[in-house]
PDB file of N, CA, C and O in Angstrom:
ATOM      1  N   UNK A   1      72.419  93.576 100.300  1.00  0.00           N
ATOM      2  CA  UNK A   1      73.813  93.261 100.625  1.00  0.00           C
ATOM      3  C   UNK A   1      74.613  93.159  99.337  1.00  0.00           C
ATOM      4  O   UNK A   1      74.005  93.106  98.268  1.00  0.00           O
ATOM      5  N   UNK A   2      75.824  93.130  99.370  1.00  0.00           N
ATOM      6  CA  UNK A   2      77.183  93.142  98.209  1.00  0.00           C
ATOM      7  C   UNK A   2      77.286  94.411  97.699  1.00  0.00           C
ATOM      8  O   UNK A   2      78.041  94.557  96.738  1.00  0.00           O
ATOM      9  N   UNK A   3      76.566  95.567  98.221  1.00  0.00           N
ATOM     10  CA  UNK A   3      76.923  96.927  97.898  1.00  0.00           C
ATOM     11  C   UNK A   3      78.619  97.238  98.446  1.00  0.00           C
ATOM     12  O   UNK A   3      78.901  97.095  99.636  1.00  0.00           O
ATOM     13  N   UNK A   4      79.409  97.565  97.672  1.00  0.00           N
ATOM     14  CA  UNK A   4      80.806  98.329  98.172  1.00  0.00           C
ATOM     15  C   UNK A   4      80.511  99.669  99.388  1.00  0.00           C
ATOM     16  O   UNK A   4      79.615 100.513  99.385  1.00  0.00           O
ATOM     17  N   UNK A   5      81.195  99.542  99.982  1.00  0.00           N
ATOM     18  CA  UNK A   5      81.780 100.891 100.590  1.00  0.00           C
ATOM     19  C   UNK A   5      82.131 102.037 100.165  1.00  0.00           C
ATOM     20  O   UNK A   5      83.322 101.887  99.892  1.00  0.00           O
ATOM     21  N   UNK A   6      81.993 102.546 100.055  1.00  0.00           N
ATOM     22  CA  UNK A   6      83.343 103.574  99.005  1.00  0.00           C
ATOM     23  C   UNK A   6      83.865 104.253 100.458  1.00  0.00           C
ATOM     24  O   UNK A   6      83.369 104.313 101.583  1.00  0.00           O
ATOM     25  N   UNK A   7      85.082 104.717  99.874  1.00  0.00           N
ATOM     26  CA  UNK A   7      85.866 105.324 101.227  1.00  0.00           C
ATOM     27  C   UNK A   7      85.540 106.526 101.766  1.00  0.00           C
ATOM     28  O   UNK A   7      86.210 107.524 101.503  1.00  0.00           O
ATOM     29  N   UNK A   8      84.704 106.558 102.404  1.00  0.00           N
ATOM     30  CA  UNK A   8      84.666 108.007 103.653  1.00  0.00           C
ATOM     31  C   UNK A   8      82.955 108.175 102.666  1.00  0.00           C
ATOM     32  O   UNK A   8      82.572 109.254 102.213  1.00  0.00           O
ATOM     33  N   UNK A   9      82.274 107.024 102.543  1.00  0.00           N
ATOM     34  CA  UNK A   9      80.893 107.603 101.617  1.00  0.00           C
ATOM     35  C   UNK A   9      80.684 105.746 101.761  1.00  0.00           C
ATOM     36  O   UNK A   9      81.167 104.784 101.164  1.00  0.00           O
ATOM     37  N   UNK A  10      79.567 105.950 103.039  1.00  0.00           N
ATOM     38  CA  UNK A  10      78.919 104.202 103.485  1.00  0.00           C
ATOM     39  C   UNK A  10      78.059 104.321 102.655  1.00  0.00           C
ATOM     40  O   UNK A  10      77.721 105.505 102.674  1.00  0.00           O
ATOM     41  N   UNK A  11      77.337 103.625 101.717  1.00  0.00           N
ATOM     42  CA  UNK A  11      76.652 102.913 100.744  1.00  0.00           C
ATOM     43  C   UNK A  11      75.553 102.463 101.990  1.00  0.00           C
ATOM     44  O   UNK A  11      75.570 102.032 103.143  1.00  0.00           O
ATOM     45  N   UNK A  12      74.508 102.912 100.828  1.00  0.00           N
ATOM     46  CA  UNK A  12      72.678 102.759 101.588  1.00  0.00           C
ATOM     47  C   UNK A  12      72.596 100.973 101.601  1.00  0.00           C
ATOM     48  O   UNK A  12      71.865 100.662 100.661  1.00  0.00           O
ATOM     49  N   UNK A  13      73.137  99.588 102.407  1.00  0.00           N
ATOM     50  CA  UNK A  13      72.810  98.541 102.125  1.00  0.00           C
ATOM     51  C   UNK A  13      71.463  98.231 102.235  1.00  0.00           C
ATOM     52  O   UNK A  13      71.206  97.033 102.122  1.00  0.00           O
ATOM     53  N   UNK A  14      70.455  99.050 102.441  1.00  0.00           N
ATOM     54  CA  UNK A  14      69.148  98.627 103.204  1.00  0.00           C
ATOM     55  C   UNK A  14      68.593  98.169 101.931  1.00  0.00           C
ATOM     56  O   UNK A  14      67.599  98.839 101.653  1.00  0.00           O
ATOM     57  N   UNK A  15      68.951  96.987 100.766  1.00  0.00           N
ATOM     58  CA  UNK A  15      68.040  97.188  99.575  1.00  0.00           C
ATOM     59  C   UNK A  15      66.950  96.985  99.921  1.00  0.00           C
ATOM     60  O   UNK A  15      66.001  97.127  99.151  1.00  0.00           O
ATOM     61  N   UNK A  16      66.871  96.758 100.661  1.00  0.00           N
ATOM     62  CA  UNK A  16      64.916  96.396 101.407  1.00  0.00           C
ATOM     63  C   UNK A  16      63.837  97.793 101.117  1.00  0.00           C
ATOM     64  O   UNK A  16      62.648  97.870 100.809  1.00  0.00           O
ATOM     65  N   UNK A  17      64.841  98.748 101.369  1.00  0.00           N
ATOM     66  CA  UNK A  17      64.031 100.212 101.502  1.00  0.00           C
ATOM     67  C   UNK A  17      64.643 100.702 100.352  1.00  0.00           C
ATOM     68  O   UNK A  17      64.239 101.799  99.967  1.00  0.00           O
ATOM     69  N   UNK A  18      65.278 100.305  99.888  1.00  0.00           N
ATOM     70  CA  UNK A  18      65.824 101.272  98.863  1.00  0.00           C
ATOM     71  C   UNK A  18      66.275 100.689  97.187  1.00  0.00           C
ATOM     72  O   UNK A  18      67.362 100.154  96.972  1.00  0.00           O
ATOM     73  N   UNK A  19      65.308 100.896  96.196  1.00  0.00           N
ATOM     74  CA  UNK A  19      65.863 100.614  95.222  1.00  0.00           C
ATOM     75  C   UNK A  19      66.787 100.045  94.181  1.00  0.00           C
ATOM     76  O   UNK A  19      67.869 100.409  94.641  1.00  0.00           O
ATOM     77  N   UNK A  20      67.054  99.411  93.117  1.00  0.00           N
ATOM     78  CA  UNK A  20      68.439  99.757  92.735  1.00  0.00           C
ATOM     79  C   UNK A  20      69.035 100.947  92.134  1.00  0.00           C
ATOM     80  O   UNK A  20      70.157 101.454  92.159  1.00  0.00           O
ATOM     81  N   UNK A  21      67.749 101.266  91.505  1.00  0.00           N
ATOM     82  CA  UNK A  21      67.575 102.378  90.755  1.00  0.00           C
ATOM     83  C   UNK A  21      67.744 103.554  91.891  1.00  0.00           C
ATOM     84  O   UNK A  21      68.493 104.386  91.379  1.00  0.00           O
ATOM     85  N   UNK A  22      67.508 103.829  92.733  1.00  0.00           N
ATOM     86  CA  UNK A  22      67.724 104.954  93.212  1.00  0.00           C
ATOM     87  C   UNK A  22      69.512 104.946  94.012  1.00  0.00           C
ATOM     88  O   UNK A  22      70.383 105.816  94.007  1.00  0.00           O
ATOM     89  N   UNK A  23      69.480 103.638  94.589  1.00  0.00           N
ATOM     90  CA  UNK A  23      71.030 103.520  94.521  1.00  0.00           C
ATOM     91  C   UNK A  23      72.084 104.118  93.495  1.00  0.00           C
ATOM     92  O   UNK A  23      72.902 104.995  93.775  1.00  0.00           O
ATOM     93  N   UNK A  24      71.902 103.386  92.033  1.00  0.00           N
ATOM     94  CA  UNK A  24      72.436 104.495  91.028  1.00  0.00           C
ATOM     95  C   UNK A  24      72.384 105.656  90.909  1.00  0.00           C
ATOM     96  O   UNK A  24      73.324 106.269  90.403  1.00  0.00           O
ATOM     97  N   UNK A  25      71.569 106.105  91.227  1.00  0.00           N
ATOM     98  CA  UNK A  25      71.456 107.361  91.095  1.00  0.00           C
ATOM     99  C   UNK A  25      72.002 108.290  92.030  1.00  0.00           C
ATOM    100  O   UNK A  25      72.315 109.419  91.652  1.00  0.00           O
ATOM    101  N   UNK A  26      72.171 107.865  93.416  1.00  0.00           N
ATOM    102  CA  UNK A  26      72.545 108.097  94.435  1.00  0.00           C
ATOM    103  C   UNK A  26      73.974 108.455  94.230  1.00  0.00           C
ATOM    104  O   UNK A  26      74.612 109.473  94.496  1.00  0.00           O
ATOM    105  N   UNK A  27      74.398 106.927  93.490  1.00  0.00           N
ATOM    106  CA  UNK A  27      76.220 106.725  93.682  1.00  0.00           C
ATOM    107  C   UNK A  27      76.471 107.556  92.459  1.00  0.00           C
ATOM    108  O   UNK A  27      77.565 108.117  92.411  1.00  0.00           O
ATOM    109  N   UNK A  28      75.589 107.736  91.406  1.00  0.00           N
ATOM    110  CA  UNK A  28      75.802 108.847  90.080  1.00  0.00           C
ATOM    111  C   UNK A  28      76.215 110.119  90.721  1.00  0.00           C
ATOM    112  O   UNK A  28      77.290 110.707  90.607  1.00  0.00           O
ATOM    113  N   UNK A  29      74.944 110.504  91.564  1.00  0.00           N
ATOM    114  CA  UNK A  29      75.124 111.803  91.720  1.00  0.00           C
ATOM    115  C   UNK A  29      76.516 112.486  92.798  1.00  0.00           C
ATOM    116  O   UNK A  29      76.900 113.651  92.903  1.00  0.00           O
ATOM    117  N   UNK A  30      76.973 111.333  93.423  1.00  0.00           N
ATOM    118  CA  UNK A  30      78.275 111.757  94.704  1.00  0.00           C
ATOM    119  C   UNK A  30      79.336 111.923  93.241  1.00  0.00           C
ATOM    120  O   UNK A  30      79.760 112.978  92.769  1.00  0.00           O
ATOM    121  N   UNK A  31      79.568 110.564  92.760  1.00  0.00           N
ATOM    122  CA  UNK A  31      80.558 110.648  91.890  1.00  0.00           C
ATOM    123  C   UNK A  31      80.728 111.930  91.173  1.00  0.00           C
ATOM    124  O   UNK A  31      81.752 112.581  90.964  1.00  0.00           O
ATOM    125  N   UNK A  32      79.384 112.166  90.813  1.00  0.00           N
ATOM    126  CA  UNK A  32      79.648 113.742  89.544  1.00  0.00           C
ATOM    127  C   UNK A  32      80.341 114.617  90.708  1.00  0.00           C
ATOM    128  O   UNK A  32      81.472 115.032  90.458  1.00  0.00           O
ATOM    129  N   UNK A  33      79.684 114.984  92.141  1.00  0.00           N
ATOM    130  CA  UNK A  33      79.842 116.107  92.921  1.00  0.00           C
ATOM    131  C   UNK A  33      81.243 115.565  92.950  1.00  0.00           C
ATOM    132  O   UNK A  33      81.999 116.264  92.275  1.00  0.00           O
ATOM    133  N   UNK A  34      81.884 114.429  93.583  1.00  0.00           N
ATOM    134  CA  UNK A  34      83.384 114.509  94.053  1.00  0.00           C
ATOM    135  C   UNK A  34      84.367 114.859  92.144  1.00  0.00           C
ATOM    136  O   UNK A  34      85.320 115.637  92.097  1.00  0.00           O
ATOM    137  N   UNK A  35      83.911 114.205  91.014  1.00  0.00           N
ATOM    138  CA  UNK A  35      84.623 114.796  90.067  1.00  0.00           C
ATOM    139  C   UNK A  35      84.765 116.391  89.925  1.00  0.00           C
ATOM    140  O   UNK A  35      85.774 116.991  89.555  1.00  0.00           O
ATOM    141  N   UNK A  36      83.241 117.074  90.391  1.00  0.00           N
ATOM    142  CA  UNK A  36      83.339 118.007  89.902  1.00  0.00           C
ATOM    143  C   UNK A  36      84.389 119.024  91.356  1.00  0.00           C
ATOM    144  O   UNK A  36      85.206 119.904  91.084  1.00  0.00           O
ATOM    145  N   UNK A  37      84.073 118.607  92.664  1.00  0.00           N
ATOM    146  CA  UNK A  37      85.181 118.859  93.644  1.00  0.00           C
ATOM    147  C   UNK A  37      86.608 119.059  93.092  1.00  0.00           C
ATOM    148  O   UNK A  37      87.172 120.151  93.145  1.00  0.00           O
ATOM    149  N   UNK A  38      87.193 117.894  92.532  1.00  0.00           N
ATOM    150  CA  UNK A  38      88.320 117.175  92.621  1.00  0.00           C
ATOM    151  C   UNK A  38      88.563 118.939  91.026  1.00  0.00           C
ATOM    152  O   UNK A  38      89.346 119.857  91.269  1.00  0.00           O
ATOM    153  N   UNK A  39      87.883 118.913  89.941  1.00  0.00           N
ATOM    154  CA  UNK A  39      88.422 119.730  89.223  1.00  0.00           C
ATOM    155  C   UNK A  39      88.251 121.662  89.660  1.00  0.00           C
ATOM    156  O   UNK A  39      88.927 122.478  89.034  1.00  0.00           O
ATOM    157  N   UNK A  40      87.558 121.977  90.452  1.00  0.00           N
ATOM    158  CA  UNK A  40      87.644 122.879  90.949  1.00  0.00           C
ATOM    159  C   UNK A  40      88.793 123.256  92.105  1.00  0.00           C
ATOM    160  O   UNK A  40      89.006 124.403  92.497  1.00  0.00           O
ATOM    161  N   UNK A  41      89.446 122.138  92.540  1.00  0.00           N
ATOM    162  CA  UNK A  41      90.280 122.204  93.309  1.00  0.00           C
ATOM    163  C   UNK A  41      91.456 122.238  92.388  1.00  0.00           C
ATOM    164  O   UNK A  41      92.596 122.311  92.846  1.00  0.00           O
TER     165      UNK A  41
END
């Protein structure tokens, strides 16, 4: 629990099953894809 939302992209709260470390990595890897979206557009 206390993971954010991000808008239109629900955040994995299950830390039970899931890492922190893979969380980061998770929220790393959307962020790069929506930057790299946002400059191709």
């Amino acid at each position: 629990m206390g993971v954010p939302v991000m808008k239109g992209h629900p955040v994995i709260v299950l830390s039970s099953s899931f890492s922190a470390k893979s969380i980061m990595i998770h929220f790393y890897t959307w962020q790069k894809y929506k930057n790299e979206k946002r400059a191709t557009r």
